[in-house]
C-alpha atoms as one frame of an Amber mdcrd trajectory, in Angstrom:
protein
  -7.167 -14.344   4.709 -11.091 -14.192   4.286 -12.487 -10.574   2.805 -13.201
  -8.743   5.365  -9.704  -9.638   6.598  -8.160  -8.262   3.601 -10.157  -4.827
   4.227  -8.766  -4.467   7.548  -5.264  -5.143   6.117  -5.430  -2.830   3.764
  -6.807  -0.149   5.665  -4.121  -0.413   8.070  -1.199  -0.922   5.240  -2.951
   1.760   3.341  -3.129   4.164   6.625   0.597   3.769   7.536   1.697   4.487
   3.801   0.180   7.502   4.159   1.804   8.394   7.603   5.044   7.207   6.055
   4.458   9.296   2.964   2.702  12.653   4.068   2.361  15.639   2.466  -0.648
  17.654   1.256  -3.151  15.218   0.109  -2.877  13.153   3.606  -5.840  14.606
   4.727  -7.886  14.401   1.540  -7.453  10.717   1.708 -10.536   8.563   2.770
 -11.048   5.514   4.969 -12.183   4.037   1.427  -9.325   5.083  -0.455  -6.764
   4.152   2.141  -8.102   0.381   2.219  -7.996   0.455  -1.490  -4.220   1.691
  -1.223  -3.157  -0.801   1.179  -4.622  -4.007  -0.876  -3.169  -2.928  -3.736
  -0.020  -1.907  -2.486  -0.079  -5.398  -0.321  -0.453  -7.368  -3.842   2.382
  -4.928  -5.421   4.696  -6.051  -2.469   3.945  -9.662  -2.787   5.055  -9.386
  -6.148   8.363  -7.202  -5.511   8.735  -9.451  -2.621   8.575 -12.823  -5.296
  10.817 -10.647  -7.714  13.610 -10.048  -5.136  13.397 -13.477  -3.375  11.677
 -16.132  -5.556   9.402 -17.130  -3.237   5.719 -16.269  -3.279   4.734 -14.089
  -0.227   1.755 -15.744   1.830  -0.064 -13.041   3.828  -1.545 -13.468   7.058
  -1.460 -11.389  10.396   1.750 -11.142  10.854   4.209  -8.359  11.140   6.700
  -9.484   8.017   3.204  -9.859   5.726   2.625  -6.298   7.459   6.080  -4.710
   6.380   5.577  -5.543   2.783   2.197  -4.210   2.332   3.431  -0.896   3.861
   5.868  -1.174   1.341   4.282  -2.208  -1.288   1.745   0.547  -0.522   4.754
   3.341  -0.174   5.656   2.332  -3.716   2.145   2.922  -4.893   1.466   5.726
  -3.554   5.105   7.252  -4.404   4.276   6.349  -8.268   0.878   7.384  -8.318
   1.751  11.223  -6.925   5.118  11.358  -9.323   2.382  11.017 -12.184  -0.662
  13.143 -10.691   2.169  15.696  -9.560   3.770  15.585 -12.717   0.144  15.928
 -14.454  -0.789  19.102 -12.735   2.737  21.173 -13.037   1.956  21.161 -17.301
């Protein structure tokens, strides 16, 4: 996928994490954030995906390459409010 491909991936993966996630800080998340979420999470789920299977994960426009950057994404942003929540209860 070229760059601009990857954005609009990621915004998307990044956007249904957050559905699929909710809570408070759903609203305070940005377009910017949520495209930044859903690349990372999509490179996170290629690599749980290779872990768990042994093959390498190609991504295109698909819906499988879809599925795994929501997951991937989930994971993220699962570990990332376990720490920040975990930061602001001390």
């Amino acid at each position: 996928m070229g760059f601009f491909s990857w954005i609009v991936f990621g915004a998307l993966a990044g956007w249904a994490a957050n559905l699929v996630i909710g809570g408070r800080d759903r609203r305070k998340q940005g377009c910017l954030v949520s495209v930044l979420v859903g690349v990372v999470g999509a490179t996170l789920g290629g690599l749980i995906y290779q872990l768990i299977t042994g093959n390498e994960k190609t991504f295109e426009f698909d819906l499988a390459s879809f599925g795994v950057a929501v997951l991937g994404s989930v994971v993220l942003l699962g570990v990332v409010r376990l720490v920040l929540g975990g930061a602001r209860r001390r």
